[in-house]
C-alpha positions in Angstrom: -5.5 227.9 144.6 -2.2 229.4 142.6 -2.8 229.2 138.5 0.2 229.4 136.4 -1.4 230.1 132.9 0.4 229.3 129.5 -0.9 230.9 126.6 -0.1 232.8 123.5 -3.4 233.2 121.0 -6.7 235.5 121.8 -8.8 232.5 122.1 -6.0 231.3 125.0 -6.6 235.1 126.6 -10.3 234.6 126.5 -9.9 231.5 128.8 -7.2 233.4 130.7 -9.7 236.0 131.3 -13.1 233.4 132.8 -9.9 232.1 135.0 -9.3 236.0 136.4 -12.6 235.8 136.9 -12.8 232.8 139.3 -12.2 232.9 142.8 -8.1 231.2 141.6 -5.2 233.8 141.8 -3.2 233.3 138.9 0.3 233.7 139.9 2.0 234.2 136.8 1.3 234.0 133.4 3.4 232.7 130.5 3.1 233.8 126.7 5.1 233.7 123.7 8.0 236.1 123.2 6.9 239.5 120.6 7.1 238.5 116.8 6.7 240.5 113.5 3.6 241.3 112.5 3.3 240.7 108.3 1.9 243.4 108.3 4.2 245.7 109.5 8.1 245.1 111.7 7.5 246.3 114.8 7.0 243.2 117.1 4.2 243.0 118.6 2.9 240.9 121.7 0.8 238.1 122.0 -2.8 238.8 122.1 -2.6 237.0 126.2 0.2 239.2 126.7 -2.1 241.8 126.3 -4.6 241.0 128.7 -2.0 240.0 131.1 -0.6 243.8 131.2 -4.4 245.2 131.1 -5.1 242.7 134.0 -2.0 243.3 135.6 -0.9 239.9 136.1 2.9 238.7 136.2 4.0 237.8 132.7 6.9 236.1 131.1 7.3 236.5 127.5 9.1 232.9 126.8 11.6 233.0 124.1 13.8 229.7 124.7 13.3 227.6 128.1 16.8 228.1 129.8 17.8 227.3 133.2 17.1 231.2 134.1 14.0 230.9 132.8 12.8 227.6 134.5 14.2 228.7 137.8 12.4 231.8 137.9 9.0 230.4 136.6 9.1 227.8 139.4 9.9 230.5 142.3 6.2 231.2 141.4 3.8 229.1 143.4 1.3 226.9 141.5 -1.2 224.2 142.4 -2.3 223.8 138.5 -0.4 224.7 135.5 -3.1 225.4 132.8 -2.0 225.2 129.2 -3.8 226.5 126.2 -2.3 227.4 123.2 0.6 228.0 124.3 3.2 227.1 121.1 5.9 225.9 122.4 7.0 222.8 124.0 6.5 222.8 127.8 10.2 221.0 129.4 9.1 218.4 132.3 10.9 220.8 135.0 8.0 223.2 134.2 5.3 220.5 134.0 6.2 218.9 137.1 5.7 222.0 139.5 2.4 222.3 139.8 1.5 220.5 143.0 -1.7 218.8 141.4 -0.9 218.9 137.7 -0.7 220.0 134.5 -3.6 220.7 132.7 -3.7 221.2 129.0 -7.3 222.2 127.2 -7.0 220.1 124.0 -9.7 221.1 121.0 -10.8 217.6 120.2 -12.2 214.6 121.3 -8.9 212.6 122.3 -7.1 210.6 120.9 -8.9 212.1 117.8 -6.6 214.6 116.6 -3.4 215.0 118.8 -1.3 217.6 117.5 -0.7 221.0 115.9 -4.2 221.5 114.0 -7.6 219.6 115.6 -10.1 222.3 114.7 -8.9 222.3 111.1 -8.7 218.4 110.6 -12.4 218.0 112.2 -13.6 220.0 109.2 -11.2 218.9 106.4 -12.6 215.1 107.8 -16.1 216.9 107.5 -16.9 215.4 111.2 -20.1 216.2 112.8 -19.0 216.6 116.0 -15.9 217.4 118.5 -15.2 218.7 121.9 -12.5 219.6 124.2 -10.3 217.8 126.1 -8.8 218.8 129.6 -5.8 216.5 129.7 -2.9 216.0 131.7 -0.2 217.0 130.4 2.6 215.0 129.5 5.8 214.9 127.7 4.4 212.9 124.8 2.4 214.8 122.3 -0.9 215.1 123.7 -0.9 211.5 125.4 -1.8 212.2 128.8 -4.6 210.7 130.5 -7.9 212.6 130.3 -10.1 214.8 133.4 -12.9 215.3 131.1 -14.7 216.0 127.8 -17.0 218.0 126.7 -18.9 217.9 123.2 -19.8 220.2 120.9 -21.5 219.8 117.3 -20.3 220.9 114.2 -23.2 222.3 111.7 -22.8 222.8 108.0 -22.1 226.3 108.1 -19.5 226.5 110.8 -15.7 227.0 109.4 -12.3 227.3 111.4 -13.3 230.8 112.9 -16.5 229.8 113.7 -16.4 226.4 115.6 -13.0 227.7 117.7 -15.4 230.3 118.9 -17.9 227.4 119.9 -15.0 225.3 121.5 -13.6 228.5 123.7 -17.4 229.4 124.6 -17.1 225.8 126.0 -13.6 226.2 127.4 -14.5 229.1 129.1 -18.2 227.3 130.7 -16.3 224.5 131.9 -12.8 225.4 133.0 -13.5 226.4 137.0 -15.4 223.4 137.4 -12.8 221.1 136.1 -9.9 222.4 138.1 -12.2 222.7 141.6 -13.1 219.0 140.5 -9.9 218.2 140.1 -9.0 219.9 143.2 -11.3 217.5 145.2 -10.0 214.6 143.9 -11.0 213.9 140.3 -8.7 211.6 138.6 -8.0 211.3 134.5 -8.8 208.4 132.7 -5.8 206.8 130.2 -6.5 207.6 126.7 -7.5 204.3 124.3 -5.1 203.6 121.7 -6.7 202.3 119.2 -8.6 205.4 117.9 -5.4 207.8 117.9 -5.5 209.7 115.1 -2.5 212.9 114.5 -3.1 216.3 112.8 0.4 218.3 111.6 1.3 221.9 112.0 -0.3 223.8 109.1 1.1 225.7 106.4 0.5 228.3 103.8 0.5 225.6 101.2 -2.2 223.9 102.2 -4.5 226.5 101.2 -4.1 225.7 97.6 -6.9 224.4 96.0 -6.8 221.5 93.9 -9.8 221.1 91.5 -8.9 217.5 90.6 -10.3 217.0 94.6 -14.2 216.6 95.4 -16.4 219.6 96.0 -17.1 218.4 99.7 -13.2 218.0 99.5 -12.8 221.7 98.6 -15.3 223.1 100.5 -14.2 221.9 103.5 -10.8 223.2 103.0 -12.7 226.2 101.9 -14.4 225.6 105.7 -11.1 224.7 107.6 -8.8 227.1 106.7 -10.6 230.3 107.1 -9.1 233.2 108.7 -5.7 232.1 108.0 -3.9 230.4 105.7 -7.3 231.2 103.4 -7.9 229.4 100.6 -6.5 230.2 97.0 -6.2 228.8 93.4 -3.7 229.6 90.5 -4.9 231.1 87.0 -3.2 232.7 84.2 -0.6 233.1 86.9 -2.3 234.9 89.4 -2.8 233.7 92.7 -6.6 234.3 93.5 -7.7 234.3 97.3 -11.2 232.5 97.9 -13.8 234.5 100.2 -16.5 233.0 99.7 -17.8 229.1 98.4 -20.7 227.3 97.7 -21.7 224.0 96.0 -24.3 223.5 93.0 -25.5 220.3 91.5 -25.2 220.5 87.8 -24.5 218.6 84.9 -21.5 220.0 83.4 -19.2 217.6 80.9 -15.9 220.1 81.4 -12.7 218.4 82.7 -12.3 219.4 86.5 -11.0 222.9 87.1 -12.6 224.2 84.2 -14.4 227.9 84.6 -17.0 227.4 82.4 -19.4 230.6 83.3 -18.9 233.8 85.2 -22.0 235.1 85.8 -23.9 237.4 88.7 -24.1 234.7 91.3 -20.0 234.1 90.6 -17.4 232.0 89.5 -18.8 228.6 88.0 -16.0 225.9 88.5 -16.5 222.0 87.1 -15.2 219.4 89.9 -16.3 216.0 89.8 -20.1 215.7 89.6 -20.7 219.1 91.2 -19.9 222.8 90.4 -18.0 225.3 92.9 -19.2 229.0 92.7 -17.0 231.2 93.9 -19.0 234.2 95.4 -16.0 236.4 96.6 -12.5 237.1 95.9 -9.5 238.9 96.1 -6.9 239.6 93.3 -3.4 240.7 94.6 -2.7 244.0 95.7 -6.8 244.7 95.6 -9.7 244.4 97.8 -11.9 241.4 98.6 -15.0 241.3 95.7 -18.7 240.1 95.5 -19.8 238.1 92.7 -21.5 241.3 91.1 -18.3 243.5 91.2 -16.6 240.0 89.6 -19.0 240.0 86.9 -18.5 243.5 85.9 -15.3 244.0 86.2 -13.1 240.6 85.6 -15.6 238.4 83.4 -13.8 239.0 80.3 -10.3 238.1 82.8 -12.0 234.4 84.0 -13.9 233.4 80.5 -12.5 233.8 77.1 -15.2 235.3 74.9 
């Protein structure tokens, strides 16, 4: 069976890699043109891009879908287009040459979450549970009828880096099966409607922190946006990057957003009925912190004495 694989982040080249691994040939892979780094301007590739040149595997590095491009991608033979990650939209030409079909490996429980951000809105929504979804891919935004779903539970402790590695762990256990199902015959089930539920694209912005919000509010942004954007609150003018977040119960009278104590354990924060300590941070420009170095060197900075 041919495989064309579309894919662009490292979670997409771990799946790519279970799917070398399998007794498909993967005719070609497609990835994401090179971007900037922030951190430096070279360009650098895409993290499947990598693993396609260490795997020697075909590889188009996708910029724009023009007629050159979707005439050479379809010289490439291909029984199931697999999609994961990839970041850009996929034009119908390319999702109709696969001579079974075009599979897409959604991280949620459709038609929870269809869109740009699932893994992130499961936590912000402080759900218990979600799961992967290997769709058919359509033109529609992650409307296609389902092949199959597969569950996986959240636990208290899990954030954004965390539970992607538990859905990709799941990706990768279930992916050969679902295509040699699908294969013999398997057919996907329409989507209900009226549970559909969207997640946007997400920005730098959302990391803010708002202390006006609950503490389950902010710890599960603390929860979903780790890794990237981060979380990150403004005072005396300084943006202050959150690294670690935990909730107290304590009676506290302070309006919300209030640092009322700095002490060993960290920054003590009033929200609501609850208290936020911040256990580790990092100023601009400096390294990340632990509440001890935050006590001895930037009390003074967080409480006026």
């Amino acid at each position: 069976m041919d495989i064309i694989f579309a894919g662009s982040p490292s979670s997409s080249a771990e799946i790519l890699s279970t799917l070398v691994d399998s007794p498909f040939n993967i005719s070609l892979v497609l990835t994401q043109a090179d971007k900037r780094s922030s951190r430096n301007k070279a360009k650098e590739p895409s993290e499947v891009a990598k693993f396609a040149e260490s795997a020697n595997l075909p590889c188009f590095k996708v910029d724009t879908f023009c007629d050159q491009t979707i005439d050479n991608i379809t010289k490439y033979p291909c029984d199931v287009l697999v999609l994961s990650s990839f970041g850009k939209i996929i034009p119908k030409e390319v999702l109709s040459h696969p001579n079974i079909t075009p599979l897409n490996i959604h991280f949620s429980i459709l038609p929870l979450y269809r869109g740009a951000s699932p893994i992130q809105s499961s936590l912000l929504n402080g759900d218990i549970k979600t799961g992967i979804s290997f769709m058919e891919m359509v033109e529609s935004l992650d409307e296609g009828p389902v092949y199959d779903v597969s569950e996986v539970e959240i636990s208290d402790s899990d954030n954004r880096i965390s539970l992607e590695k538990k859905l990709v762990a799941k990706a990768k256990l279930n992916i050969v099966d679902v295509i040699q199902k699908i294969s013999n015959g398997l057919q996907p089930v329409p989507q209900v409607d009226n549970n559909v539920s969207y997640c946007r694209k997400i920005t730098k912005e959302d990391g803010r922190i708002n202390f006006e919000e609950t503490a389950k509010e902010i710890f599960n942004k603390y929860r979903a946006f780790s890794g990237w954007p981060g979380t990150y609150f403004q005072y005396k003018d300084t943006t202050i990057k959150i690294h670690g977040m935990r909730i107290i119960d304590l009676d506290n009278n302070d309006t919300p957003g209030t640092i009322f104590d700095v002490t060993k354990d960290g920054i003590h924060i009033r929200v609501d009925d609850s208290v936020i300590v911040i256990t580790h941070i990092q100023l601009p420009g400096k390294k990340i912190i632990n509440s001890s170095d935050i006590y001895n060197s930037y009390k003074d900075f967080f409480v006026e004495i």
